[in-house]
ZADODREN-588233 format. One record per atom (N, C-alpha, C): residue in three letters; x, y, z; atom name. Coordinates in steps of 0.1 Angstrom, whole numbers. Layout:
<nodes>
['ALA',[X,Y,Z],'CA']
...
</nodes>
This chain:
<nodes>
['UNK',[2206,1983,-663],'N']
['UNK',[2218,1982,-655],'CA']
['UNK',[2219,1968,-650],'C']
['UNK',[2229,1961,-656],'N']
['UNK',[2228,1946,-651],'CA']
['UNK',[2248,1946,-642],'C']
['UNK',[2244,1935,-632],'N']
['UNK',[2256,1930,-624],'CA']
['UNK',[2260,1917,-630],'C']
['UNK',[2272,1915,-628],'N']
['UNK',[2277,1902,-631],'CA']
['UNK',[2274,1893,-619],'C']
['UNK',[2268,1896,-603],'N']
['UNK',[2264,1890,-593],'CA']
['UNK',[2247,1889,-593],'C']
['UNK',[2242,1878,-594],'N']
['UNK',[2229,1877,-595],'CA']
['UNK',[2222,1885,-581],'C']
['UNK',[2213,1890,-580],'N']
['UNK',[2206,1890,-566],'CA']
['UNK',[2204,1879,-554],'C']
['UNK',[2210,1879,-545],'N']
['UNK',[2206,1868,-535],'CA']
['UNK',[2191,1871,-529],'C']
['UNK',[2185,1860,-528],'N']
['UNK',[2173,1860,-526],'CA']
['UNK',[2170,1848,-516],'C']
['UNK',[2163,1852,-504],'N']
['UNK',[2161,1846,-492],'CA']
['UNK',[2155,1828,-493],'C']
['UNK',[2157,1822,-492],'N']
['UNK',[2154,1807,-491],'CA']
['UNK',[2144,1804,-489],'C']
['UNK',[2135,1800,-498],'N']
['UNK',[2117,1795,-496],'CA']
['UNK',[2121,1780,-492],'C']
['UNK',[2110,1777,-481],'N']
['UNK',[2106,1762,-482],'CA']
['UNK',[2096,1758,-496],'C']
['UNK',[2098,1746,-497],'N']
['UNK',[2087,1740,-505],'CA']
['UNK',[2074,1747,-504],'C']
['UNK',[2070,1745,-494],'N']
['UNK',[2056,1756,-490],'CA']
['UNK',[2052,1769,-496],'C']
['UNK',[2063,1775,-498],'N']
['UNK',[2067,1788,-503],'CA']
['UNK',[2064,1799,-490],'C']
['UNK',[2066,1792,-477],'N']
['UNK',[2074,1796,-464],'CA']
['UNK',[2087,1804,-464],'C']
['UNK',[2091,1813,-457],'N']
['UNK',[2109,1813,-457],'CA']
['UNK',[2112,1809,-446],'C']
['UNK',[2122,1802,-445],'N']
['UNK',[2132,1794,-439],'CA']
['UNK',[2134,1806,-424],'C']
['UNK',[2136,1803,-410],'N']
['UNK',[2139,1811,-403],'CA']
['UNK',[2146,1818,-402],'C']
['UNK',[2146,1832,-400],'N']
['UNK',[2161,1838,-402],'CA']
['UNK',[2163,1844,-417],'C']
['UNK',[2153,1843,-422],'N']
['UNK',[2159,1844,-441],'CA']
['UNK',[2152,1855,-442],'C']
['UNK',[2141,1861,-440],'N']
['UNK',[2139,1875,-449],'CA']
['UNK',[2147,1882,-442],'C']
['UNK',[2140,1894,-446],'N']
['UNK',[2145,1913,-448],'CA']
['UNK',[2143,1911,-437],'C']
['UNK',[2130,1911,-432],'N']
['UNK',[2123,1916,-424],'CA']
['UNK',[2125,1904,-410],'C']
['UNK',[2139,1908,-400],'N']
['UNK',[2139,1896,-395],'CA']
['UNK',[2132,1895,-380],'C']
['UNK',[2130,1905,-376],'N']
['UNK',[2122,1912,-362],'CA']
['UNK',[2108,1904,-363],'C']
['UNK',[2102,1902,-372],'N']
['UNK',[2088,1902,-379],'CA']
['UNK',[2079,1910,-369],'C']
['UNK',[2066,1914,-372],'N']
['UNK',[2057,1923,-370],'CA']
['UNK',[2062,1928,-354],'C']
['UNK',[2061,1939,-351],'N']
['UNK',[2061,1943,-340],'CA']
['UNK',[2051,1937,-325],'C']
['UNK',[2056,1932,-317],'N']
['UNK',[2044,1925,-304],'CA']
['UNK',[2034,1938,-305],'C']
['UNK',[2018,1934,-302],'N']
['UNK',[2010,1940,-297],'CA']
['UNK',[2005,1953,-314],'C']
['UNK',[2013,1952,-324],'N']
['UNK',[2006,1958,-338],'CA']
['UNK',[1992,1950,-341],'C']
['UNK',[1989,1960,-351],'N']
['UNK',[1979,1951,-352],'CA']
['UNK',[1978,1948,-368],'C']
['UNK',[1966,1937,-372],'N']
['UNK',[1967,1936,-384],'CA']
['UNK',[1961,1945,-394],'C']
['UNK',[1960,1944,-410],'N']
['UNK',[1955,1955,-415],'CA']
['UNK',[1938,1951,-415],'C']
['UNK',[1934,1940,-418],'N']
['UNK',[1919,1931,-410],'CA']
['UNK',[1912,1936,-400],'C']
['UNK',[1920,1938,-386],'N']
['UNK',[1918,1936,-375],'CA']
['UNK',[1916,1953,-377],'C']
['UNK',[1923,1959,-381],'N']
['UNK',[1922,1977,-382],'CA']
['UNK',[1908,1979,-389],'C']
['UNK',[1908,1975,-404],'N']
['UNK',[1891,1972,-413],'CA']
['UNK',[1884,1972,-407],'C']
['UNK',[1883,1960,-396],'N']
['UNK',[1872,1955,-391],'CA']
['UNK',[1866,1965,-381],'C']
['UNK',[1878,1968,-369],'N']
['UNK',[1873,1979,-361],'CA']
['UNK',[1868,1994,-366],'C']
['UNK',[1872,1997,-376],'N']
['UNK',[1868,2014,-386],'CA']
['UNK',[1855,2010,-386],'C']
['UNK',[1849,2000,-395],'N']
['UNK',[1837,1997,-399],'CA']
['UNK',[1826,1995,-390],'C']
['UNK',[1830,1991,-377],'N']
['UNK',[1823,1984,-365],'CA']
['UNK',[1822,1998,-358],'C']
['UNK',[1830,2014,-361],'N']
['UNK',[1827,2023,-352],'CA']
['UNK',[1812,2026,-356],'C']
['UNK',[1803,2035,-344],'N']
['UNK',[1794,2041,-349],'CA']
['UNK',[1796,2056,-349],'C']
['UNK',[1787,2059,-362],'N']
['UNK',[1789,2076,-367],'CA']
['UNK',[1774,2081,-366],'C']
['UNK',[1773,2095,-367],'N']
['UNK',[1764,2100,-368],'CA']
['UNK',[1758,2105,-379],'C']
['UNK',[1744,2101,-385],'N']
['UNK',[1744,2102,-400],'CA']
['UNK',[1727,2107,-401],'C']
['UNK',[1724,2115,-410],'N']
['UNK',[1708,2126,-414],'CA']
['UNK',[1706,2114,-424],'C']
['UNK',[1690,2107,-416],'N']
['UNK',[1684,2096,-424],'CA']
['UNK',[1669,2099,-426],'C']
['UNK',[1666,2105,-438],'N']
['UNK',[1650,2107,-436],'CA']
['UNK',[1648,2119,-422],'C']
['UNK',[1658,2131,-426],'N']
['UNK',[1654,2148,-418],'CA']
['UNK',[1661,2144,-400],'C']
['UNK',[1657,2134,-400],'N']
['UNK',[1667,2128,-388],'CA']
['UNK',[1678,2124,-383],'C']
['UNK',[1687,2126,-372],'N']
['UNK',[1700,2126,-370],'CA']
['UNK',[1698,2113,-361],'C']
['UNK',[1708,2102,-366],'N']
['UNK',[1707,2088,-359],'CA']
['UNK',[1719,2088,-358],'C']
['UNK',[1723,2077,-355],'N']
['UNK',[1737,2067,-353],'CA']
['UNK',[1739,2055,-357],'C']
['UNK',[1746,2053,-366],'N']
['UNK',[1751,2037,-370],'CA']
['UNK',[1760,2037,-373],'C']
['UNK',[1762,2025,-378],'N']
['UNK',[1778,2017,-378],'CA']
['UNK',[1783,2025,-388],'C']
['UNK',[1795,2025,-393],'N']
['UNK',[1798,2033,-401],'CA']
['UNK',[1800,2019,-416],'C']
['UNK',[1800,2009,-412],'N']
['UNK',[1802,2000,-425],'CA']
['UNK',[1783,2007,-429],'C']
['UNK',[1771,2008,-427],'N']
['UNK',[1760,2006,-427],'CA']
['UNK',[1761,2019,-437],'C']
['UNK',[1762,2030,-431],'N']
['UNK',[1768,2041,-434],'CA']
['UNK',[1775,2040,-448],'C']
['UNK',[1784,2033,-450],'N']
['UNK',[1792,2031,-463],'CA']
['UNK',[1783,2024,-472],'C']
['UNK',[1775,2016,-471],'N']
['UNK',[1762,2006,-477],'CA']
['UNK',[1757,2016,-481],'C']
['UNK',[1750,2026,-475],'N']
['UNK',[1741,2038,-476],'CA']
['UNK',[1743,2046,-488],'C']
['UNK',[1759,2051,-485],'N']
['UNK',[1763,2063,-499],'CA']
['UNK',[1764,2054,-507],'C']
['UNK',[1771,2043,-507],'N']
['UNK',[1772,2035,-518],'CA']
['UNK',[1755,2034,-527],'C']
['UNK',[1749,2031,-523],'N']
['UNK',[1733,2030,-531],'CA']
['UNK',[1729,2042,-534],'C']
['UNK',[1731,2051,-523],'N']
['UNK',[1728,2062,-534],'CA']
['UNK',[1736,2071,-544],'C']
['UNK',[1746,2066,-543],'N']
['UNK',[1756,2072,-556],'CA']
['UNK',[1754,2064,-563],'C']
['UNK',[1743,2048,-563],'N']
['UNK',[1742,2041,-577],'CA']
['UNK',[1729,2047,-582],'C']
['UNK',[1717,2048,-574],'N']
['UNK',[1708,2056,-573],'CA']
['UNK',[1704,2064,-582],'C']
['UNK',[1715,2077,-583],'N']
['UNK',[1720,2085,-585],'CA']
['UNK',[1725,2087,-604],'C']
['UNK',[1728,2074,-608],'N']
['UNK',[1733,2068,-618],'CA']
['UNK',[1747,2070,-620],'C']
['UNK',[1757,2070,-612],'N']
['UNK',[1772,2065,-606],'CA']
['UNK',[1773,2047,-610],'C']
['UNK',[1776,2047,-624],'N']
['UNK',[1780,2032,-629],'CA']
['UNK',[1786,2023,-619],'C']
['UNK',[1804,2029,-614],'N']
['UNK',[1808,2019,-608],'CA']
['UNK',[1804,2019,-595],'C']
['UNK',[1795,2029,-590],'N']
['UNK',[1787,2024,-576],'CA']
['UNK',[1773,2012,-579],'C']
['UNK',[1766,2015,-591],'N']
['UNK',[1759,2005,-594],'CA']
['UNK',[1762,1990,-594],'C']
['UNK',[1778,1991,-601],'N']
['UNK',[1781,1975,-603],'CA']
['UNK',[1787,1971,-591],'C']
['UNK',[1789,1980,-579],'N']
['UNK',[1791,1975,-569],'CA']
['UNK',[1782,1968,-556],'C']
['UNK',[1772,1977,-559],'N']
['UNK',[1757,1973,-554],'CA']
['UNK',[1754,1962,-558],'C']
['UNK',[1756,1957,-574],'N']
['UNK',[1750,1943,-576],'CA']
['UNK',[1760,1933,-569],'C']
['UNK',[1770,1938,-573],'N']
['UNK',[1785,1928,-567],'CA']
['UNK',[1779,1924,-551],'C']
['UNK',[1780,1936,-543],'N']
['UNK',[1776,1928,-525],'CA']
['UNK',[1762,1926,-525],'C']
['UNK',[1751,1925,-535],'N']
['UNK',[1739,1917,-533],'CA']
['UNK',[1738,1904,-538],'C']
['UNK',[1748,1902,-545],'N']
['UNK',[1753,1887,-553],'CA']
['UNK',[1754,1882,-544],'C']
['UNK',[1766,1885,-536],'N']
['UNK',[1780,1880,-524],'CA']
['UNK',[1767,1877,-513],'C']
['UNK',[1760,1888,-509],'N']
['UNK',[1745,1885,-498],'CA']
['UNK',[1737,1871,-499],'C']
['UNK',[1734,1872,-513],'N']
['UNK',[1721,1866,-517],'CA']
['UNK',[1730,1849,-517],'C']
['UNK',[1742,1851,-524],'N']
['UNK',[1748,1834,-522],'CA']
['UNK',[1753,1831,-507],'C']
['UNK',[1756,1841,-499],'N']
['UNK',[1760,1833,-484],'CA']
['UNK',[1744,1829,-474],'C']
['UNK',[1731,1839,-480],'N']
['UNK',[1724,1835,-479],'CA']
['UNK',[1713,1821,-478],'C']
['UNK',[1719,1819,-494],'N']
['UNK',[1713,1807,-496],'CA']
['UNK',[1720,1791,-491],'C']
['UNK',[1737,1798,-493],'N']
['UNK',[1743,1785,-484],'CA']
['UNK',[1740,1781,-471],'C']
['UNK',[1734,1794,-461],'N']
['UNK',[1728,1792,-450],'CA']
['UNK',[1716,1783,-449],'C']
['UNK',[1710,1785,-461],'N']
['UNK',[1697,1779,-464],'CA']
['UNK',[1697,1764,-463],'C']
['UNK',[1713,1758,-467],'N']
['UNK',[1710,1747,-468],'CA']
['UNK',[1705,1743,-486],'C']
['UNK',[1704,1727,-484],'N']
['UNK',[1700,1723,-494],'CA']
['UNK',[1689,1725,-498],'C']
['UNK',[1682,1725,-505],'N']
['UNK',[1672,1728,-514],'CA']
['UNK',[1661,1710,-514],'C']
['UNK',[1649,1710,-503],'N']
['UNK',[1647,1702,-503],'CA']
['UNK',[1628,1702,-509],'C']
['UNK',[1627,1708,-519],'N']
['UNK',[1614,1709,-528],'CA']
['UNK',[1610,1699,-534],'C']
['UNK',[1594,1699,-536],'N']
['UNK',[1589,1685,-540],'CA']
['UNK',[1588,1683,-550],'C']
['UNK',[1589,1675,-564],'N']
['UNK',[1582,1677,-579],'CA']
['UNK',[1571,1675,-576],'C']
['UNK',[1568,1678,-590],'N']
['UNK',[1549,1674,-589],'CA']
['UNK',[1548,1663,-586],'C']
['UNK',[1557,1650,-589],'N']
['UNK',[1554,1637,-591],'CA']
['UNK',[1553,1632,-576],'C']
['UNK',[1561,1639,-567],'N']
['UNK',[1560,1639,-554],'CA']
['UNK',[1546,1646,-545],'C']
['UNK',[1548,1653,-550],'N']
['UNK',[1532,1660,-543],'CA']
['UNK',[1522,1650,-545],'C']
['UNK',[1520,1646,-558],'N']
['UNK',[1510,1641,-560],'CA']
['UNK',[1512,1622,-551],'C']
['UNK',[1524,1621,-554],'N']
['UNK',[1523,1607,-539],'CA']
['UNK',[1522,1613,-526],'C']
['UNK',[1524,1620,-522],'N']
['UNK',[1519,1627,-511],'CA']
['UNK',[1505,1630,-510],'C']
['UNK',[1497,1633,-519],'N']
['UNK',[1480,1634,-517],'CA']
['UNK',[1477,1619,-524],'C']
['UNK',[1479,1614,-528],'N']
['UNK',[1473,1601,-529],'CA']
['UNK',[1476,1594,-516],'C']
['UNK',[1490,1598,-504],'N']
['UNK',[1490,1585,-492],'CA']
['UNK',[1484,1594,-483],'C']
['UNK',[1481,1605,-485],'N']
['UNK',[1468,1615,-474],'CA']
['UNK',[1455,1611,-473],'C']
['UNK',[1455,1609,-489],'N']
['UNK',[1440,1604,-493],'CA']
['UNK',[1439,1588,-486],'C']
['UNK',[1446,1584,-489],'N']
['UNK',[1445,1567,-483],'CA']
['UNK',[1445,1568,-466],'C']
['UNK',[1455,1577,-464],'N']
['UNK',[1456,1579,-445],'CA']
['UNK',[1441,1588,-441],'C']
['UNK',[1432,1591,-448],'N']
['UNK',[1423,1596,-442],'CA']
['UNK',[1409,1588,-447],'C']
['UNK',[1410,1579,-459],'N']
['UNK',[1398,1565,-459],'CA']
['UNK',[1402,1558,-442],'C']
['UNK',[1413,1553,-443],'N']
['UNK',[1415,1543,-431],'CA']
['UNK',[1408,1546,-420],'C']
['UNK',[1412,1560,-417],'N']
['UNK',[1406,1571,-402],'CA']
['UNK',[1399,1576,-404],'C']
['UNK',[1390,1574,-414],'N']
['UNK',[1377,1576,-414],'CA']
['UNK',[1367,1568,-414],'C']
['UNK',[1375,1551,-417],'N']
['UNK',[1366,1545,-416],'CA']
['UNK',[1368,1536,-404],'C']
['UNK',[1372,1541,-392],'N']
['UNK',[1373,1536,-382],'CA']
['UNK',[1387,1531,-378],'C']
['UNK',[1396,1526,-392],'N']
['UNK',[1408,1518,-383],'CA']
['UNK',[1425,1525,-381],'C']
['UNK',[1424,1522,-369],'N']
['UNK',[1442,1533,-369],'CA']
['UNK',[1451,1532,-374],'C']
</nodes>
């Protein structure tokens, strides 16, 4: 079904912003809603009650989702498996950026390292500081 009137369509800035006043949606989000993030965040952050090893504990419920997830890969549940690798990837790289640089010695270095230990310990051994 085609019109002889094109669709009007709300005014982007360069940015790919819209202009004030230009969407649908001109109220924008309601005061005091909240975001879909801000919702995520708090579900995951509740704590639930959960049978761990014949015992009834309490944790977070994201901890809880970690949990069934491993053992539905466990289990041999493929796309739970390649999910498990996926957030041990995601772990193991924010881990290492924590780490910092990578400041390890080659051999070539070690070994001038025990040759000026060797030399700092003739000197102080033979009396001079």
């Amino acid at each position: 079904m085609s019109s002889d009137c094109p669709e009007r369509k709300p005014q982007r800035r360069p940015d790919g912003t819209f202009k004030k006043g230009s969407t649908a949606n001109r109220d924008g989000r309601p005061t005091g809603s909240r975001s879909r993030h801000t919702i995520i965040r708090e579900v995951l952050a509740e704590i639930v009650p959960v049978q761990l090893g014949g015992r009834r504990r309490k944790i977070r419920s994201n901890e809880a989702a970690v949990r069934l997830l491993l053992k539905k890969a466990l289990g041999g549940d493929r796309p739970a498996l390649l999910d498990v690798i996926r957030l041990w990837a995601e772990v193991e790289e924010a881990a290492e950026k924590a780490r910092g640089p990578d400041y390890s010695f080659a051999d070539a270095d070690r070994d001038m390292i025990a040759e000026i230990h060797g030399r700092m310990k003739a000197c102080l051994g033979s009396g001079s500081p």
